[in-house]
C-alpha positions as CSV (number, residue, x, y, z in Angstrom):
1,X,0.0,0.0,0.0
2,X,1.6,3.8,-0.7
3,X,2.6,5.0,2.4
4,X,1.7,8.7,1.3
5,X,-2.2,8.7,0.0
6,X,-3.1,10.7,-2.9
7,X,-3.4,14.9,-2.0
8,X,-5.5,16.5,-5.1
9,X,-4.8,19.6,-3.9
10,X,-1.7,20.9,-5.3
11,X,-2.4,19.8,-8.8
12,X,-5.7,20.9,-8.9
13,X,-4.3,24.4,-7.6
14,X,-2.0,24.1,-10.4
15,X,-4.8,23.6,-12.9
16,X,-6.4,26.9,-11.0
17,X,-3.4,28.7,-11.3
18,X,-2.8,28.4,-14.5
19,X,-6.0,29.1,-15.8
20,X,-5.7,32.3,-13.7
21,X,-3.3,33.5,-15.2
22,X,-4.3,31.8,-19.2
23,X,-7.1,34.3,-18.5
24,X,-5.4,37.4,-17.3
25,X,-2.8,37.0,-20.1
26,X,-5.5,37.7,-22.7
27,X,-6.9,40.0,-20.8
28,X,-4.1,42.4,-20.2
29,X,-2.0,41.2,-23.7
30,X,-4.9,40.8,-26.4
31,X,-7.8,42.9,-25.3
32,X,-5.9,46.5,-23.9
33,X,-3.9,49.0,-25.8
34,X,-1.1,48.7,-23.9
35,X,-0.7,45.2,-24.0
36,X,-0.9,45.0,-27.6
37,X,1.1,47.4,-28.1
38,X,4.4,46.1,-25.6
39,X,3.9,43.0,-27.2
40,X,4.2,44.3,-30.8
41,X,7.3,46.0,-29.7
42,X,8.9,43.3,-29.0
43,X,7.5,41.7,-32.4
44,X,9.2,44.7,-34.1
45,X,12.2,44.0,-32.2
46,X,13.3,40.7,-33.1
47,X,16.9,39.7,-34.8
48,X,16.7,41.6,-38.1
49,X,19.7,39.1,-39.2
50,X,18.9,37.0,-42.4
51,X,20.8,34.2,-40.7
52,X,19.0,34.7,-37.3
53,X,15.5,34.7,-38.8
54,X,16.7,31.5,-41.0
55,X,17.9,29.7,-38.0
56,X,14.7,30.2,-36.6
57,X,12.8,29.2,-39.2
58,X,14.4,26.0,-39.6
59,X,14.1,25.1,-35.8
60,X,10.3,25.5,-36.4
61,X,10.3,23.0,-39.3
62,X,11.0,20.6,-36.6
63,X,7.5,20.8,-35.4
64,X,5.2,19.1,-37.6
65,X,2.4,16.8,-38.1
66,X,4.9,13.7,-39.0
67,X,7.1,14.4,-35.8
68,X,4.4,14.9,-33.6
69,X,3.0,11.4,-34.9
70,X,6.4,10.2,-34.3
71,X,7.2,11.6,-30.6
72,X,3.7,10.0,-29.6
73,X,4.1,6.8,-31.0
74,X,7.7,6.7,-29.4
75,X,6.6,7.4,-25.9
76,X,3.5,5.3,-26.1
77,X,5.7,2.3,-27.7
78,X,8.3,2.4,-24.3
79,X,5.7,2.9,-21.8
80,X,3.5,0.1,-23.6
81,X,6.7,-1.9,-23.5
82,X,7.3,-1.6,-19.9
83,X,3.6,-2.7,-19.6
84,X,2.3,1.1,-18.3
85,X,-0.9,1.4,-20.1
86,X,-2.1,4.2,-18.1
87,X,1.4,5.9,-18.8
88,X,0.9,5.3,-22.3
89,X,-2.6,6.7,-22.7
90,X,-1.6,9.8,-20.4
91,X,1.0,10.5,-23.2
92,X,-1.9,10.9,-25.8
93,X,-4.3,12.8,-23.8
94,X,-1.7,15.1,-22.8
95,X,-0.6,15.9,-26.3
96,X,-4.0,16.0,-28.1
97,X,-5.8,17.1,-25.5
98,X,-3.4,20.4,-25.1
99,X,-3.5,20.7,-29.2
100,X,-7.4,20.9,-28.9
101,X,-7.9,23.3,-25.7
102,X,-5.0,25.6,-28.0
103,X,-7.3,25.5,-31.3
104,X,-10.5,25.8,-29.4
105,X,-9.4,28.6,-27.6
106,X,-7.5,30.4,-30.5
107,X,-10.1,30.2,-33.3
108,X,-13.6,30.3,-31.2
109,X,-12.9,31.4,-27.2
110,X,-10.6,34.1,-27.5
111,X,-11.2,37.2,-29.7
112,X,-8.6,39.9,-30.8
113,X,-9.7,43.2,-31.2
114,X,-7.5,45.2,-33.5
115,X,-6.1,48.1,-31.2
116,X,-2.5,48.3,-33.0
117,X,-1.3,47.5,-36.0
118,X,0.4,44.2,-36.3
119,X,2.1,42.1,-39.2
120,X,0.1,39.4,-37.7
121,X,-3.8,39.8,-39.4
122,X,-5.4,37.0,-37.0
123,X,-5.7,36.0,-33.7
124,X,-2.2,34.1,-32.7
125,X,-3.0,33.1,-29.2
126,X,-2.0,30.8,-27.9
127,X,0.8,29.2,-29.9
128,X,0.2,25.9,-31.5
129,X,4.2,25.4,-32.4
130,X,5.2,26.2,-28.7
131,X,1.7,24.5,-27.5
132,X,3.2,20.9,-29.6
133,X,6.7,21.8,-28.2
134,X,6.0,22.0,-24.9
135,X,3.3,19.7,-24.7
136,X,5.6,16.8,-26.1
137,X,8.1,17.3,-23.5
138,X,6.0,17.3,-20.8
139,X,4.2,13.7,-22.2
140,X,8.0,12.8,-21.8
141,X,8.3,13.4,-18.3
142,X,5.1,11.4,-17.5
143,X,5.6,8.8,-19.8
144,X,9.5,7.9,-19.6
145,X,10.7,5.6,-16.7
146,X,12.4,7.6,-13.2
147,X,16.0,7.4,-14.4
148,X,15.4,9.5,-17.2
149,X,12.8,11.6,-15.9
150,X,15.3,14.5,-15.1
151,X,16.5,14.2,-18.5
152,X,13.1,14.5,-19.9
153,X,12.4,17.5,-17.7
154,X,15.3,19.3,-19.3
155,X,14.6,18.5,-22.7
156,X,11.2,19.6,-21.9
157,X,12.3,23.0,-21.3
158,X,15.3,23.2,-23.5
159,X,13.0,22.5,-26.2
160,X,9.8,24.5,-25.4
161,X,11.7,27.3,-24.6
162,X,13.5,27.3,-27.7
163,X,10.7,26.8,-30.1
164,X,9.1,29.7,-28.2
165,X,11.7,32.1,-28.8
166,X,12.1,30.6,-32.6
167,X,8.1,31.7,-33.3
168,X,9.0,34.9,-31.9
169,X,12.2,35.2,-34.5
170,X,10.3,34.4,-37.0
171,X,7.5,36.7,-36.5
172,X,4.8,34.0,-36.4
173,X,3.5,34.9,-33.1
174,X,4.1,37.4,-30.1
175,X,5.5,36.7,-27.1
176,X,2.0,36.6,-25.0
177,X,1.0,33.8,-27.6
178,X,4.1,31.5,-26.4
179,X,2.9,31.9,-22.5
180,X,-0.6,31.5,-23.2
181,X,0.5,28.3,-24.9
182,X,2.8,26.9,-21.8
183,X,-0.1,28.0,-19.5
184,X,-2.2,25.6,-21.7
185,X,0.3,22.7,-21.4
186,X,0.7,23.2,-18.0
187,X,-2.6,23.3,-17.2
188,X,-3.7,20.7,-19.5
189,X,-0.9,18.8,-18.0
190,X,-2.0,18.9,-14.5
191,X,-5.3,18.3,-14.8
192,X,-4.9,14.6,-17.1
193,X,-2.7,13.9,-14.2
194,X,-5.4,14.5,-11.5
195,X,-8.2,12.7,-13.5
196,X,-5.5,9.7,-14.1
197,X,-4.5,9.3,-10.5
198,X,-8.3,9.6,-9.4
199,X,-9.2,7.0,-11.6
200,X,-6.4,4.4,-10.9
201,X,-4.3,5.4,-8.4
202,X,-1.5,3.5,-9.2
203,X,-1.4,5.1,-12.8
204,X,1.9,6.4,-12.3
205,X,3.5,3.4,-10.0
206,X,6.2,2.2,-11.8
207,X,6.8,-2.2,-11.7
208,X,9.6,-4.1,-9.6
209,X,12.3,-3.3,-11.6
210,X,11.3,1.0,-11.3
211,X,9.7,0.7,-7.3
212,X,12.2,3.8,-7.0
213,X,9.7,5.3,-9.7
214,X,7.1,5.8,-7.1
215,X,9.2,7.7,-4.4
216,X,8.6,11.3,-4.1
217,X,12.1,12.1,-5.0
218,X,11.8,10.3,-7.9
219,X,9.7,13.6,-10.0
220,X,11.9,15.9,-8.6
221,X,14.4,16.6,-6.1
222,X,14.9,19.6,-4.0
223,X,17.7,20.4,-5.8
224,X,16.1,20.2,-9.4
225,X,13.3,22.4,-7.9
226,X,16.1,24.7,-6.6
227,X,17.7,25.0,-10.2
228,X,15.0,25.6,-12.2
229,X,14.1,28.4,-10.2
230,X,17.6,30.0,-10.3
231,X,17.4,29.3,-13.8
232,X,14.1,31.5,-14.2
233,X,16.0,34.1,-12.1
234,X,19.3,33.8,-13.9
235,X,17.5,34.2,-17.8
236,X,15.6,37.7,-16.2
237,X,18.3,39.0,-15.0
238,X,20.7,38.5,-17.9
239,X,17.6,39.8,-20.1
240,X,17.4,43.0,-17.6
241,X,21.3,43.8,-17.9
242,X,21.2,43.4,-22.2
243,X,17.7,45.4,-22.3
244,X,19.4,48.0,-20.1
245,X,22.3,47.4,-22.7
246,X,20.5,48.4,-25.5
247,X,18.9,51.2,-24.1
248,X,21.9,52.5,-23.1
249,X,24.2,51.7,-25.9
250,X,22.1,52.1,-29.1
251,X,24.3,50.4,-31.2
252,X,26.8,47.2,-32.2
253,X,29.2,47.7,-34.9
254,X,26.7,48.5,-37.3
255,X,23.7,47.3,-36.2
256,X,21.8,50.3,-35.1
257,X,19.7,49.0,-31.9
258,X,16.3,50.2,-30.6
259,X,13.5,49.9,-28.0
260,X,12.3,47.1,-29.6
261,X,15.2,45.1,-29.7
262,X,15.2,45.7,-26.1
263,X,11.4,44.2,-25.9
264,X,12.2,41.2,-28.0
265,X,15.3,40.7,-25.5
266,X,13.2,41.1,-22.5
267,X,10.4,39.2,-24.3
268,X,12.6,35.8,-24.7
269,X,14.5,35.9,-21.1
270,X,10.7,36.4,-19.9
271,X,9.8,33.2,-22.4
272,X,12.8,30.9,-21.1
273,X,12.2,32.3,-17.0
274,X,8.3,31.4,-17.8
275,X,9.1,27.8,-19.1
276,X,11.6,27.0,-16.0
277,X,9.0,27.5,-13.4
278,X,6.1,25.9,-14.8
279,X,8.2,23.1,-15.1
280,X,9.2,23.5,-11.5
281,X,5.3,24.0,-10.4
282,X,4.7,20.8,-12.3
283,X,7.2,18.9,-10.9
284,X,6.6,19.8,-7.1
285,X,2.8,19.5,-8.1
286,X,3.6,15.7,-8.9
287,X,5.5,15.0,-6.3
288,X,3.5,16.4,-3.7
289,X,0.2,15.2,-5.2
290,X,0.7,11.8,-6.0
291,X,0.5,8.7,-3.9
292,X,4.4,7.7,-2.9
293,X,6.2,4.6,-1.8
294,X,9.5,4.6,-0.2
295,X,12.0,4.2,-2.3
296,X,13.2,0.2,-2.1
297,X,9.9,-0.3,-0.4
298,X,8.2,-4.0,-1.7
299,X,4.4,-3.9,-3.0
């Protein structure tokens, strides 16, 4: 029997949280003046280099219909081989389930008034690309057994971050659209979770040979928790000293920097800080939500 019962209550405060702040996003971001307008600045502002732009671009062609089939089918094949069904239909309601809420919301929920003028003539939020991204890695971190969950985790935000920035680059969506999209995933995330471990509380109780799967330790260690966060912290402060940069310097070589620039560098440490403590609420969500054993301890 677990010797730490199921507590709802920080994922489903997760859930809460994140539709919180899913909501005041598009509040502030999409329906004010002011909010359309900082995030079209930092629209304006990203890397006017060719090579820049292209590098972003191809980094997006990684997302796709055949490699999302792919990255499913791969994480339902390795959970179905270590015979963890649940695992494996986790993985597909996490992913297709955080693709729908993203479409639903983007084309029939949310509304975009036009209060500035945008090279963007629809409604962009949230992101699908970073939505996919994001949504993929955190399948991972369910679905892959506990010695690789760490790796997973940063994959999850190495890659989801990254694929965030690249939409921004490439001027396919503002920055608000990339955090309305991890909010989704997040949230989504979360919530399958909840429902999974209500149904069948050993949904994510790993066999014999992965009994240190179903420790608390085992979705995240203090320490993880501890580097994400200085991570966030780390990416908004480096952002803060090169906005301040730009500002200040106006220029390098001949690259003539302004304000915007400044946004779009504030707008992507404020994308890879976002992605590093969801991740960390996720993680300490699981770990404090989900029915434990001791690690070593016999079924």
């Amino acid at each position: 029997m677990p010797v730490r019962p199921l507590r709802p209550l920080p994922l489903a405060a997760l859930v809460a949280a994140c539709t919180f702040a899913l909501v005041a996003g598009y509040m502030v971001f999409v329906r004010t003046h002011p909010g359309q307008k900082l995030d079209e600045a930092a629209l304006d502002g990203r890397l006017a280099s060719f090579h820049a732009r292209h590098a972003a671009s191809v980094l997006l062609t990684t997302i796709s219909v055949g490699s999302l089939t792919l990255a499913v089918v791969l994480l339902v094949g390795q959970a179905l081989l270590r015979r963890r069904v649940a695992q494996a239909a986790i993985t597909v309601a996490v992913v297709l389930g955080a693709l729908v809420v993203t479409e639903l919301l983007k084309h029939y929920v949310f509304a975009r008034p036009e209060l500035v003028s945008s090279s963007i003539d629809h409604n962009s939020f949230p992101s699908g690309h970073t939505t996919t991204a994001f949504a993929v890695g955190i399948a991972a971190v369910l679905a892959a057994p506990p010695r690789w969950r760490r790796a997973a985790a940063a994959g999850a935000l190495l890659y989801g971050a990254a694929i965030g920035v690249a939409t921004v680059a490439a001027g396919w969506h503002r920055p608000s659209d990339v955090a309305g999209a991890m909010l989704v995933v997040t949230g989504w995330a979360a919530l399958v979770a909840l429902v999974a471990v209500l149904v069948d509380r050993d949904a994510f109780a790993g066999g014999r040979a992965e009994e240190g799967g179903t420790a608390p330790s085992s979705w995240a260690r203090n320490t993880d928790l501890e580097r994400y966060v200085l991570l966030a912290v780390a990416a908004l402060g480096v952002g803060w000293v090169l906005t301040v940069a730009i500002v200040g310097g106006g220029r390098v070589g001949a690259i003539e920097l302004t304000t915007f620039n400044a946004a779009f560098v504030a707008a992507c440490a404020c994308i890879a800080a976002l992605a590093a403590l969801l991740l960390a609420a996720f993680l300490t969500a699981l770990r404090e939500s989900l029915p434990a054993r001791e690690a070593g301890a016999r079924r």
